[in-house]
Wavefront OBJ file of the C-alpha trace (Angstrom):
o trace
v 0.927 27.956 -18.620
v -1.450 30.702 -18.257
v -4.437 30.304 -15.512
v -7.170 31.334 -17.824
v -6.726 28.361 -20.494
v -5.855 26.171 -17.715
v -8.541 22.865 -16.773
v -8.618 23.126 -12.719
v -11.659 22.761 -11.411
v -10.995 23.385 -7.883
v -13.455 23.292 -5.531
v -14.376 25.288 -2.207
v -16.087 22.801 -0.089
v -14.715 19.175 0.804
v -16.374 16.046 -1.288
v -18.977 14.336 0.699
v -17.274 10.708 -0.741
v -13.382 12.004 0.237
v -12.951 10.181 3.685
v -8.924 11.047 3.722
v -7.138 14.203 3.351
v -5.177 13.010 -0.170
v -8.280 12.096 -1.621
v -10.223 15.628 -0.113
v -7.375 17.731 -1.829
v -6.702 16.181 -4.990
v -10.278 16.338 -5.522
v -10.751 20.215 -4.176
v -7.418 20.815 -6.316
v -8.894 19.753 -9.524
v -6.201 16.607 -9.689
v -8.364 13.797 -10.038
v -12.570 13.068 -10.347
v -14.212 9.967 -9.786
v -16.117 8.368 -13.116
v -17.035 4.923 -10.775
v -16.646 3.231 -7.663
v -12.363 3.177 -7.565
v -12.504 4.525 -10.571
v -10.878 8.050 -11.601
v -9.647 10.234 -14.511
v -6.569 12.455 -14.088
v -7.080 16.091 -14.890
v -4.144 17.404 -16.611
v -2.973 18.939 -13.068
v -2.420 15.670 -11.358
v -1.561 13.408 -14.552
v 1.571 16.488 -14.441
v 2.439 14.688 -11.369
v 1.929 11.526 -12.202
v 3.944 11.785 -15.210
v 6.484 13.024 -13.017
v 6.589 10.467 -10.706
v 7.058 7.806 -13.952
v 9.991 10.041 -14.810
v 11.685 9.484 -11.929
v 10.934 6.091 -11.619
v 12.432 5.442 -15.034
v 15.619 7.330 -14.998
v 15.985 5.216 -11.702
v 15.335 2.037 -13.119
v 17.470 3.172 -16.093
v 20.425 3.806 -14.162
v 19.927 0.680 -12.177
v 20.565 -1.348 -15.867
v 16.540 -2.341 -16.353
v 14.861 -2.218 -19.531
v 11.519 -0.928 -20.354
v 9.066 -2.431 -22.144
v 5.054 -2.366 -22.697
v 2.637 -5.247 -22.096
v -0.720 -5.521 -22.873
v -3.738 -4.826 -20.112
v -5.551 -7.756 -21.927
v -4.002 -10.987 -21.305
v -5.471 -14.894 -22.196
v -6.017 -17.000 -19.519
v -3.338 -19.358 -20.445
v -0.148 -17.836 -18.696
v -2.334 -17.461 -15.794
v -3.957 -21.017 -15.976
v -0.151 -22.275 -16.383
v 1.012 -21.158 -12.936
v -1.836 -21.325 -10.934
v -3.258 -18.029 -10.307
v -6.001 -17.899 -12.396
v -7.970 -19.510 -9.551
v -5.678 -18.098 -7.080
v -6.747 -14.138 -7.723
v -10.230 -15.415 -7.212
v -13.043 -12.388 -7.316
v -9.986 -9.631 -7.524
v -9.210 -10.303 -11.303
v -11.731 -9.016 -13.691
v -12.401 -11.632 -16.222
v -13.706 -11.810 -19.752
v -14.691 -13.707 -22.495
v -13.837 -12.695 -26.534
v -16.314 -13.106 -28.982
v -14.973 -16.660 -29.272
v -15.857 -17.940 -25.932
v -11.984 -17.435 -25.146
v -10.959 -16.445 -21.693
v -9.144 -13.825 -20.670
v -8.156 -10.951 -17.653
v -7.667 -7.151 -17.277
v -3.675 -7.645 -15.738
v -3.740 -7.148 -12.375
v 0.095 -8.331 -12.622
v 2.117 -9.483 -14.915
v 4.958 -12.539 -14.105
v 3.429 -14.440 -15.950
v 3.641 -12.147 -19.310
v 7.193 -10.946 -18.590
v 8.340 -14.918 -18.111
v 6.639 -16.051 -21.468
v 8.196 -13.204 -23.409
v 11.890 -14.061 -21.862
v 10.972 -17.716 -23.187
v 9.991 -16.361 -26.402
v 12.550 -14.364 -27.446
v 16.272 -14.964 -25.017
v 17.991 -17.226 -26.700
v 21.127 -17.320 -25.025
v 22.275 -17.830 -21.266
v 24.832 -15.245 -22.108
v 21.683 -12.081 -22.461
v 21.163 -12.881 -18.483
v 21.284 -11.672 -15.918
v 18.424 -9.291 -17.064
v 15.737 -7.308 -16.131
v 12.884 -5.836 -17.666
v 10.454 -3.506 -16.718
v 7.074 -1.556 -17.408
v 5.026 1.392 -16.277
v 1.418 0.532 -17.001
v -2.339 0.584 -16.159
v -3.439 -2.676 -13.784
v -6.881 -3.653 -13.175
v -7.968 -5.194 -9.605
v -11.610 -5.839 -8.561
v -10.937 -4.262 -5.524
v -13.937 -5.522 -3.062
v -14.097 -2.067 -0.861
v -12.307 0.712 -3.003
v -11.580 3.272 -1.046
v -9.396 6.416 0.319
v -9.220 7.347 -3.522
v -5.999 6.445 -5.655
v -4.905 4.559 -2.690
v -6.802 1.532 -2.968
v -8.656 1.784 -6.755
v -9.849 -1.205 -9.056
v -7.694 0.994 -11.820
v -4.198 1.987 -11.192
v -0.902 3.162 -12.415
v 1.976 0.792 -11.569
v 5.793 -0.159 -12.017
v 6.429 -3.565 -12.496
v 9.786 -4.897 -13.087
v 11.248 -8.685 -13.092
v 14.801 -9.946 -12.913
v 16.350 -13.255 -14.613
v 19.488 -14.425 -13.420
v 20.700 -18.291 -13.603
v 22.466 -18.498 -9.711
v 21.178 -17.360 -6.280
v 23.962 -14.883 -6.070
v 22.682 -13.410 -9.127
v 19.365 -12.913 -8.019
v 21.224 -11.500 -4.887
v 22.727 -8.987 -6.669
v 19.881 -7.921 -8.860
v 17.611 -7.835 -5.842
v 19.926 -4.916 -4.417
v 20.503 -3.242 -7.363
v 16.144 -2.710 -6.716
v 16.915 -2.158 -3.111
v 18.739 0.928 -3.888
v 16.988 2.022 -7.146
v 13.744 2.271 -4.575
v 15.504 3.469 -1.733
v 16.921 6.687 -4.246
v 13.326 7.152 -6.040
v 11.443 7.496 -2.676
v 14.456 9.887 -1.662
v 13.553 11.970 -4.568
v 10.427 12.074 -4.015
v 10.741 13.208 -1.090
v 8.349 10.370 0.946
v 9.168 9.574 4.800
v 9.513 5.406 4.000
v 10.114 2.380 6.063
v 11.080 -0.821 4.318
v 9.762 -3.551 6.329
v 9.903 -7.435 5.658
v 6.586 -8.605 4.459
v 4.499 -11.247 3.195
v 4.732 -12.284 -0.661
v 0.852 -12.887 -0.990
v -0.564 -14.399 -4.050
v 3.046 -13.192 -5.629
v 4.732 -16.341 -3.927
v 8.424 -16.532 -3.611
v 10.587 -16.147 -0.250
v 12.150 -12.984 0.195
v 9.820 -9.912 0.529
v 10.544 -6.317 1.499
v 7.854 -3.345 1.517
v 8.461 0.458 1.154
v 5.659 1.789 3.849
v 4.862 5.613 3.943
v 4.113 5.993 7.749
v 0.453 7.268 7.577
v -2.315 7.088 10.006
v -4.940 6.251 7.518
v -2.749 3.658 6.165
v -3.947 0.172 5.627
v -0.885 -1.921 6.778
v 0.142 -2.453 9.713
v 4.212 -1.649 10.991
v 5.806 -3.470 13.597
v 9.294 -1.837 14.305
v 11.672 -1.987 16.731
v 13.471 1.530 17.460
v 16.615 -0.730 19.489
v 17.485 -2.610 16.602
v 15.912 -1.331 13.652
v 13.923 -4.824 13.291
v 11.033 -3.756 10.729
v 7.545 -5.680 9.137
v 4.493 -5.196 8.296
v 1.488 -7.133 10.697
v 1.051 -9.804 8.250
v 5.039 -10.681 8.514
v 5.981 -9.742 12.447
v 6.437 -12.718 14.447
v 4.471 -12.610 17.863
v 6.787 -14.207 20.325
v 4.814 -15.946 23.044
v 4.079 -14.817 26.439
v 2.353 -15.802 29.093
v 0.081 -14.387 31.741
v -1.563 -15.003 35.365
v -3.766 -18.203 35.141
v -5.733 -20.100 37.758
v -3.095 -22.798 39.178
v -3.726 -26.524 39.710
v -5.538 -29.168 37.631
v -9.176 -28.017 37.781
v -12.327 -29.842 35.822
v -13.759 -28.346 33.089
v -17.051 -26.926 34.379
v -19.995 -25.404 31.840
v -20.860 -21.734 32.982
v -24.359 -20.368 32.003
v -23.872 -16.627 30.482
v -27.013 -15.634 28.849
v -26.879 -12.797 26.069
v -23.189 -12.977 26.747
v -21.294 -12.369 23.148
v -18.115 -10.547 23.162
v -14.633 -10.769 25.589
v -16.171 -7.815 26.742
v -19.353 -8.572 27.834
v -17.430 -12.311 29.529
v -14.967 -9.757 31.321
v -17.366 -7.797 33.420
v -19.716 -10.847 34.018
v -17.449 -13.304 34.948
v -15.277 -10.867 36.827
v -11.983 -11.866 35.184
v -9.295 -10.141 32.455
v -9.497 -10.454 29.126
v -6.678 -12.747 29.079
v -8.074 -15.745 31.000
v -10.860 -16.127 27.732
v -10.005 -18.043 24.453
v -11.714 -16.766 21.071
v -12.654 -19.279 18.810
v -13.658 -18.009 15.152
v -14.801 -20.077 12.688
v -13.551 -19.479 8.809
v -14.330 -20.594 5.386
v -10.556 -21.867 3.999
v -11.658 -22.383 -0.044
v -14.202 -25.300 0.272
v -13.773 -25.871 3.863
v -14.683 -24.704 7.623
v -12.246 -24.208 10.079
v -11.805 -22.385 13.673
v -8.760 -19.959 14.787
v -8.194 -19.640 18.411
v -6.270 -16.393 19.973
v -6.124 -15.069 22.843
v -9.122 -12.866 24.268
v -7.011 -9.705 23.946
v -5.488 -11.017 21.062
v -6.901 -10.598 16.907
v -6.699 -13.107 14.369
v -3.972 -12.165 11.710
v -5.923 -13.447 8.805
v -3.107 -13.772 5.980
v -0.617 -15.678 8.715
v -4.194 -18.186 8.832
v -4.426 -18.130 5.734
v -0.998 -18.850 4.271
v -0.839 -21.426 7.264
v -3.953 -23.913 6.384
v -2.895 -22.847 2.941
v -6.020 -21.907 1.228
v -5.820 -20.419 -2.240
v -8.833 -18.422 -2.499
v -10.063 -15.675 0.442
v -10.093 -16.736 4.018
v -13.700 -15.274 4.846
v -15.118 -15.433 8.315
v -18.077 -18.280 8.717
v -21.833 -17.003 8.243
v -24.338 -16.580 10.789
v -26.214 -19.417 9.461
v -22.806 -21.815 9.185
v -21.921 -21.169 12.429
v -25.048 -21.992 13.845
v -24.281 -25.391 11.688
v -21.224 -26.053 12.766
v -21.594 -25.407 16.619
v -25.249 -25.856 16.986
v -25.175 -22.234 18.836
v -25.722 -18.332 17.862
v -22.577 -16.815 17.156
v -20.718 -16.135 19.864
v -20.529 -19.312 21.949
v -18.082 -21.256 19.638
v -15.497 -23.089 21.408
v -12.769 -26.337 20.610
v -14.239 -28.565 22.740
v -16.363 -31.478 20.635
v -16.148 -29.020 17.442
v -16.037 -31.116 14.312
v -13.629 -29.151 12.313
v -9.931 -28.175 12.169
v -8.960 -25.861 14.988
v -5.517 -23.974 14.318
v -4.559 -22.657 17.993
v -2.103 -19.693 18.228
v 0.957 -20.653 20.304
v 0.003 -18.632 22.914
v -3.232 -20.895 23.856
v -0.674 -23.951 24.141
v 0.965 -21.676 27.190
v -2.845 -20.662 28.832
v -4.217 -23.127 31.832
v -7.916 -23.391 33.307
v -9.338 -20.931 30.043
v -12.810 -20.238 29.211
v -14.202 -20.881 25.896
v -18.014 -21.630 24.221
v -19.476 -23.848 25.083
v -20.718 -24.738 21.639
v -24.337 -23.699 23.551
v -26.140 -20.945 23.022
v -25.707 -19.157 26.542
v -23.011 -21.339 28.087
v -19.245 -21.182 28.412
v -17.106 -23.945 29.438
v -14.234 -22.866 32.253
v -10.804 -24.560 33.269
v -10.444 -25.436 29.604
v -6.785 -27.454 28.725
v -5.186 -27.780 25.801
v -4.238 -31.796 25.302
v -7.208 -32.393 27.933
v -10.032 -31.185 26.823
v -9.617 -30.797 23.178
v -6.551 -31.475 21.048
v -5.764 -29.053 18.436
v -4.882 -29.804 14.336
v -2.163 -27.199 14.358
v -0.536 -24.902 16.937
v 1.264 -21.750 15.056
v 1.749 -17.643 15.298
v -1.616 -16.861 13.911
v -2.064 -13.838 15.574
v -1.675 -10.022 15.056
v 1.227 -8.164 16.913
v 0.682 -5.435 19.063
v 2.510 -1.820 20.762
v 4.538 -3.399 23.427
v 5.404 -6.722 22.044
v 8.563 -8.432 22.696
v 10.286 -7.722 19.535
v 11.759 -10.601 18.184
v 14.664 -9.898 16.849
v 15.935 -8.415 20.444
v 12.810 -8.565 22.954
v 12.718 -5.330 23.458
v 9.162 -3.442 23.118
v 7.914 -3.508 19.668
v 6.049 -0.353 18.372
v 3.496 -0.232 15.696
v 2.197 2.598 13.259
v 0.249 2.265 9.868
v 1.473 2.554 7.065
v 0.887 2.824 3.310
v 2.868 0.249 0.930
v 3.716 2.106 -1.951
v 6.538 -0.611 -3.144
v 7.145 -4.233 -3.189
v 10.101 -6.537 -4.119
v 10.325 -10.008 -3.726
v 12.426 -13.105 -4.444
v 10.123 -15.035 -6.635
v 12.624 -17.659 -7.219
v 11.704 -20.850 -9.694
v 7.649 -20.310 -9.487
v 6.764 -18.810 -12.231
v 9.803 -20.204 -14.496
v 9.142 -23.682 -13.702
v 5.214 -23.209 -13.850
v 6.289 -21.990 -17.596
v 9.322 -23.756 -18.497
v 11.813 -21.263 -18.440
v 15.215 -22.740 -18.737
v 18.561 -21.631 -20.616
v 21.234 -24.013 -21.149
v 24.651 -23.291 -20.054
v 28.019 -22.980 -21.289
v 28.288 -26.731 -19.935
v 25.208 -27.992 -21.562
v 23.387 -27.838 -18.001
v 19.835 -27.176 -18.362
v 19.141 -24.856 -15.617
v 15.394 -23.313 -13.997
v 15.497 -19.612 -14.843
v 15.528 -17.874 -10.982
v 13.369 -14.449 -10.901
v 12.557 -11.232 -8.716
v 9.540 -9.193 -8.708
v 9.670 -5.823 -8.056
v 6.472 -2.949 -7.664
v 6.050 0.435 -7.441
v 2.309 2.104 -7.139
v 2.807 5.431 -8.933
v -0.413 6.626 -8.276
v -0.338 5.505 -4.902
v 2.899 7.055 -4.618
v 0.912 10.510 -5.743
v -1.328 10.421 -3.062
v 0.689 9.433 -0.460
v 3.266 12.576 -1.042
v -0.047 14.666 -0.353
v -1.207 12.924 2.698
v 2.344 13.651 3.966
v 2.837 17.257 2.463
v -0.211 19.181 3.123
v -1.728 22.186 5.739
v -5.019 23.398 6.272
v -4.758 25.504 3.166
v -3.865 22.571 0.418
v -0.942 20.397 -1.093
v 2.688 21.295 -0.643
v 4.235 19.897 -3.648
v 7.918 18.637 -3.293
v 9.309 20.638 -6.438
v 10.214 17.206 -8.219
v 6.639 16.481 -8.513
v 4.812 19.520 -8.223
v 2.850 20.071 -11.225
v 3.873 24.057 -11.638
v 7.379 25.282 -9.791
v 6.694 28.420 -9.478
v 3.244 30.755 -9.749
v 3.273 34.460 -10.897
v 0.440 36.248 -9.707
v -1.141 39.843 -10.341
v -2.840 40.994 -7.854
v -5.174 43.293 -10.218
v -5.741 41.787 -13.639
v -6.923 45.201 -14.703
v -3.782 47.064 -13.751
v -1.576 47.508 -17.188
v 1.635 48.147 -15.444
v 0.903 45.141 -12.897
v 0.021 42.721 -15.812
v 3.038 43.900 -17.709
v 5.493 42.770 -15.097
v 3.732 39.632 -14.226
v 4.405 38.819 -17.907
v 8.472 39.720 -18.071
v 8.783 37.807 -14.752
v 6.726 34.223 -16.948
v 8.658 35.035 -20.009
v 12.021 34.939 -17.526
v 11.054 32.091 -15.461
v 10.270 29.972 -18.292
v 13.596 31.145 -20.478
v 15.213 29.532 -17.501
v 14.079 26.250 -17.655
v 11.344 27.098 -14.882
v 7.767 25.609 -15.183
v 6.064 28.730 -14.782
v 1.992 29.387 -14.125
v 1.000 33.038 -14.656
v -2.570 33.535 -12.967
v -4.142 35.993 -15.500
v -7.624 35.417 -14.507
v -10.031 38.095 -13.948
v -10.373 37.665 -10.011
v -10.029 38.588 -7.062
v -6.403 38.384 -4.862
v -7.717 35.882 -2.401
v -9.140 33.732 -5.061
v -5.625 33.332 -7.060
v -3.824 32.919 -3.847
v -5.959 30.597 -2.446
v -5.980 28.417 -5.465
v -2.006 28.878 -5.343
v -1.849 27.304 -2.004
v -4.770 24.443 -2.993
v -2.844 23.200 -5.967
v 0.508 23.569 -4.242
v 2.885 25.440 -6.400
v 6.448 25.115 -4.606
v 6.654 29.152 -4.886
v 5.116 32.313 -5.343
v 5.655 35.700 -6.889
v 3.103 38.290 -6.769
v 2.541 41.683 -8.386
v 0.883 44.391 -6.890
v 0.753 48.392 -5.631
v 5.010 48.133 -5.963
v 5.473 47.340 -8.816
v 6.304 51.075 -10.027
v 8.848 50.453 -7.504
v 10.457 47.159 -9.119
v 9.300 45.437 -6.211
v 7.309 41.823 -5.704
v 6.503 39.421 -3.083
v 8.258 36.506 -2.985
v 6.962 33.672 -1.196
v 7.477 29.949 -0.375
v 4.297 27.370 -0.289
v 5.937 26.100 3.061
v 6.414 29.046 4.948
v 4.244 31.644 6.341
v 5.664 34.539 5.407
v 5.956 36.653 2.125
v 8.840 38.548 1.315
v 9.701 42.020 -0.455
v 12.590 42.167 -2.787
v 13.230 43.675 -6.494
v 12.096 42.034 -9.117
v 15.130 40.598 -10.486
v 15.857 39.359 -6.979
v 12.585 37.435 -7.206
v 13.670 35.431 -10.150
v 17.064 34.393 -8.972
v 15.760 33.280 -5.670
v 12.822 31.617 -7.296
v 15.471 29.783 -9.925
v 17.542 28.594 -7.662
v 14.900 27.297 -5.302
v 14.013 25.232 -7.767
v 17.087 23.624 -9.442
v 18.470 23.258 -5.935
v 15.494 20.988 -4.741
v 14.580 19.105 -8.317
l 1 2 3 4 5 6 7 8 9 10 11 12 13 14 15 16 17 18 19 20 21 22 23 24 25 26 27 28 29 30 31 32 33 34 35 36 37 38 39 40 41 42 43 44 45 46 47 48 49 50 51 52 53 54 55 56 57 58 59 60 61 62 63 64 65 66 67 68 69 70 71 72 73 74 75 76 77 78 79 80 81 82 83 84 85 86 87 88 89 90 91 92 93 94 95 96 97 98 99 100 101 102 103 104 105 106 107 108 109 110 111 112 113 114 115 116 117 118 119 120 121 122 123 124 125 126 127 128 129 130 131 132 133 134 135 136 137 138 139 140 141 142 143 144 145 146 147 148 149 150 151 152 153 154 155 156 157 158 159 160 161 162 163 164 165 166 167 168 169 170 171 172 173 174 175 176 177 178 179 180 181 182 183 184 185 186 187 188 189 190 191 192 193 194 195 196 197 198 199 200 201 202 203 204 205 206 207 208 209 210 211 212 213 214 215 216 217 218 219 220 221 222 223 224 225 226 227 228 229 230 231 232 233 234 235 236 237 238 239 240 241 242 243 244 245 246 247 248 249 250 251 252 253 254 255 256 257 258 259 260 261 262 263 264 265 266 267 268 269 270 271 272 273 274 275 276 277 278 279 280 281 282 283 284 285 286 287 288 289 290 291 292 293 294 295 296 297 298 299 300 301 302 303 304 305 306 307 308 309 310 311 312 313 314 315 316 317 318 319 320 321 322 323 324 325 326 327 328 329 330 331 332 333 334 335 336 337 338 339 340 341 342 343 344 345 346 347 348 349 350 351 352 353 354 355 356 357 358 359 360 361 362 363 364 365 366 367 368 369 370 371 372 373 374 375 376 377 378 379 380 381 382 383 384 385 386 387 388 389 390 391 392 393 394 395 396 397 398 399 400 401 402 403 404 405 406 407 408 409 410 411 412 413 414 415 416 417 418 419 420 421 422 423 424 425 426 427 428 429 430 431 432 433 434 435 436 437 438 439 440 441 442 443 444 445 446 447 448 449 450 451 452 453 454 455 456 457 458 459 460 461 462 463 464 465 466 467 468 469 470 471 472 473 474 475 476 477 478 479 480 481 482 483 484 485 486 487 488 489 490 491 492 493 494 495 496 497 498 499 500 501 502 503 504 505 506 507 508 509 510 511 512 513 514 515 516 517 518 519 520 521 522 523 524 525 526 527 528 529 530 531 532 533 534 535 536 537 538 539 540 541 542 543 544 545 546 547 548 549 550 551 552 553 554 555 556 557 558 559 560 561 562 563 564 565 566 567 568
C-alpha cells in the first residue's frame, strides 16, 4: 500500500475524550473515531487488525472441529421471552418494535438463536456432539461506555456453543475451547490469566475468564502465586478472619456522632480501627429493599449480593430519599438493629463482638452491637470483595490482586437454555434426553485494544506482526530524490513478491513526519532510504528497539522477510 492513497488520519495531540492509552493511540493512529457515545467506526487501519484478529480466531476454532455460521443482529423477542432473559438483560438490551407492534432486540448474545436453530434443523443424535460458532456485531446498552472499544454499546464478538448428550461430552468439548483460547491468545501475543469466574446473566456452572493483566482494567484478579489458585473479584471466595474486639458481654449503648458519615470520619472520632465498625447499605433487589452488611474495611461485592438474594434485574444502591424511608435517618446512619427489611450479613460480621453500627438516627450510632442479640440477620454469606493479602483459599497463603481486562469467556451452560427451549434428541435406545450446552466468547475488538494497552511506548503502538496492520514500512527519506525513490520502490516491489505486507511512505514530507507516523501506527519494521543509497545501503530498523541499523540493501530484505514469517 502506498502512504499517499492511504486513509490515516493520525493525529498530533491526544483526544480530550481518550481517558486510556489504547483508546489515546488508536485514535492518534487513525484506527478508530467515535460517531456516538460507545459508538465507533473502524478506519481501514484498525479494521486490518481486526480482521486479523477474526482470522486467527477462526483457523483456531476451525482446527478445534467448530463450525461457523452467521446469525442475525435482529432477533424477536420470543427465544428470549422463552428462557427468561428478556426481563433478565433489563436496560442493557436495546429493544424495538416492527411496524407491527412486534417485539424484538439488537443481540447482545445469542444462546438462545444458536439452540433454536440446533432444534430446527439436527435431526439425529448421531450429528452431536457439535459445535457451532459465529463472529458477529453485538449490541449492549452499555450504561457508562467507556475506555473506547473496551467497554462499547457496539462490538465485535466470537460466540460459539457446544451440544453434546453426556457430561463427559460437554467435558471434552469444554477443553477442546480451553485450548483453542489458550493457542489464539498465544498468537496474539496477549499476557492472559484464566481465572474462574462468575456466569452472570449467561447462567450455567462452570465459568473460566481469559484476563489481560491491565491496570485500567475493569475486573478484578485474585491469584495466588503458591498455588496458582486464580478468579476474578466477583468469583474469589473471602475466607473469614477475625480481628481484635472489645471482650465480655457489654450492652448495646446509642453514641451521639453528629455530621459523622463515613468509617472514616467514625475512626478518628470514636478513636477506634476501622475494623470494630459494621457498614450497613441499603439496595434495591428488582422490586424490593434490602441492606448488606461488611465489614468497615471491607466493600460490598455487588454480583456475589446479587446472585445471593437472587434478583434478576440490577442490584442498585437505595436513593437518598428511600433511605431516609426506610431508616428514618440521612444516609449514613443505617444500621440492623429495628430495620424493617432483609439484612444479608457477610460471614465475617457473624465472627465481630461489641460492633458499632447506625443507629437508624440521624447523628447517632449504636456500640457493643451482637449478632443473635441485638438483631438477627435473614442470611449470613461471602458477600464481600477480596483484597491483597487475603488468605487464599485454596492454600491460605496471601492472595494478590491486579486488574484485569476479560477478553474471553467459557462456561458450562448445561440444560438452561435447552430445556427453556425444548431441545432434546432421542437416542439409539429411544431415551429422550435434555440437549447439555457450553458457551464460549471471545471480544475481538476488545482483544484489539487490549494488545495496544500492552504493546505500546511513548512514541505509539507496537504491533505483534500477526496483527499489525502493515509488516514492514519502506520509507524515503526525500520524496524528491529520484535515485532515493527508485530504491524505495525495488525494495516494495520485493517485499511484497515475498508474501510481505508492505507500506511504502511516498508522501511529500518531511523525515520526522514519516517516521513518526511509522512508530504511531506501529509497523513491526522499518527500512529507510536516504544519503546511501548510491552506496546500496539502508537502515534497517525494528519498531521495538531503539536502534537503526546499516546494511546493503538486499540484506535489508532478507532480515526484514524473515522477521516476519518467523513471528506470524
Amino acid at each position: 500500500m502506498r502512504m499517499s492513497k492511504l486513509l490515516m488520519p493520525t493525529l498530533r495531540e491526544v483526544p480530550a475524550e481518550a481517558e486510556i492509552t489504547s483508546h489515546k493511540l488508536m485514535l492518534r493512529a487513525g484506527l478508530i473515531r467515535k460517531l456516538s457515545s460507545g459508538i465507533y467506526s473502524y478506519l481501514p487501519l484498525g479494521l486490518r487488525v481486526e480482521r486479523k484478529i477474526e482470522q486467527i480466531v477462526r483457523e483456531e476454532m476451525d482446527r478445534a472441529g467448530a463450525q461457523e455460521l452467521l446469525m442475525p443482529a435482529l432477533l424477536p423477542a420470543e427465544a428470549y421471552q422463552a428462557s427468561g432473559r428478556w426481563d433478565v438483560f433489563g436496560a442493557s438490551m436495546f429493544k424495538l418494535k416492527d411496524r407491527y407492534d412486534r417485539d424484538y432486540c439488537l443481540g447482545p448474545t445469542h444462546e438462545e438463536l444458536f439452540t433454536q436453530a440446533v432444534i430446527d434443523n439436527v435431526r439425529s443424535y448421531k450429528e452431536y456432539p457439535m459445535t457451532l460458532y459465529q463472529i458477529q456485531h453485538k449490541y449492549r446498552d452499555e450504561g457508562r461506555p467507556r475506555f473506547g472499544v473496551i467497554r462499547s454499546r457496539e462490538f465485535v464478538m466470537k460466540d460459539a456453543y457446544s451440544f453434546d448428550l453426556t457430561e463427559e461430552g460437554l467435558d471434552e468439548s469444554y477443553k477442546a475451547m480451553y485450548d483453542a483460547y489458550c493457542r489464539i491468545f498465544n498468537r496474539l501475543k496477549l499476557d492472559f490469566t484464566i481465572v474462574d469466574a462468575d456466569s452472570g446473566a449467561m447462567g450455567g456452572s462452570g465459568s473460566q475468564e481469559f484476563m489481560v493483566k491491565s491496570p485500567v482494567g475493569e475486573d478484578g484478579i485474585a491469584y495466588c502465586d503458591f498455588c496458582g489458585y486464580a478468579a476474578n473479584f466477583e468469583k474469589a471466595e473471602c475466607i473469614p478472619t477475625e480481628v481484635d474486639c472489645v471482650e465480655g458481654d457489654l450492652a448495646m449503648e446509642k453514641i451521639h456522632t453528629p455530621n459523622v458519615h463515613t468509617i472514616e470520619e467514625l475512626v478518628d472520632f470514636m478513636n477506634a480501627k476501622p475494623y470494630n465498625f459494621v457498614k450497613t447499605i441499603l439496595y434495591k433487589a428488582d422490586d424490593k429493599y434490602i441492606a448488606a452488611m461488611v465489614r468497615g474495611d471491607r466493600d460490598v461485592n455487588e454480583v456475589k449480593l446479587k446472585n445471593l438474594v437472587g434478583c434478576t434485574d440490577d442490584l442498585e444502591l437505595a436513593e437518598p430519599h428511600i433511605v431516609r424511608q426506610l431508616t428514618n435517618a440521612e444516609v449514613g446512619f443505617a444500621g440492623p438493629v429495628g430495620l424493617d427489611i432483609p439484612v444479608y450479613a457477610d460471614k465475617e460480621v457473624e465472627l465481630m463482638k461489641n460492633f458499632i453500627v447506625g443507629a437508624n438516627e440521624t447523628d447517632m450510632h449504636y456500640k457493643n452491637v451482637n449478632m443473635g442479640r441485638d438483631f438477627t440477620p435473614h442470611t449470613v454469606a461471602d458477600i464481600r470483595t477480596i483484597t491483597s493479602g487475603d488468605a487464599c483459599p485454596k492454600c491460605g497463603k496471601p492472595i494478590k490482586t491486579a486488574q484485569g481486562i476479560e477478553v474471553g469467556h467459557i462456561f458450562k451452560l448445561g440444560t438452561k437454555y435447552s430445556k427453556a427451549l425444548g431441545l432434546t434428541a432421542q437416542t439409539e435406545t429411544g431415551e429422550e434426553k435434555t440437549v447439555i450446552m457450553g458457551c464460549y466468547g471471545i471480544g475481538v475488538t476488545r482483544c484489539l485494544a487490549a494488545s495496544v494497552e500492552q504493546n505500546n511506548d511513548e512514541n505509539g503502538i507496537i504491533w505483534p506482526v500477526a496483527i499489525a496492520p502493515y509488516e514492514v514500512s519502506v520509507v524515503p527519506v526525500n520524496a524528491k530524490n529520484d535515485e532515493q525513490v527508485k530504491m524505495a520502490e525495488e525494495i516494495y516491489e520485493k517485499l511484497l513478491a515475498n508474501g510481505v505486507e508492505a507500506l511504502l511512505d511516498d508522501r511529500d514530507e518531511r523525515p520526522g513526519v514519516k517516521f513518526k507516523d511509522s512508530d504511531l501506527i506501529g509497523v513491526p519494521a522499518r527500512i529507510v532510504v536516504g544519503k546511501k543509497c548510491g552506496e546500496g545501503i539502508v537502515e534497517y530498523k525494528l519498531r521495538g528497539e531503539a536502534n537503526a541499523v546499516e546494511m546493503p540493501v538486499s540484506e535489508a530484505i532478507e532480515s526484514a522477510c524473515k522477521f516476519i514469517n518467523e513471528n506470524k
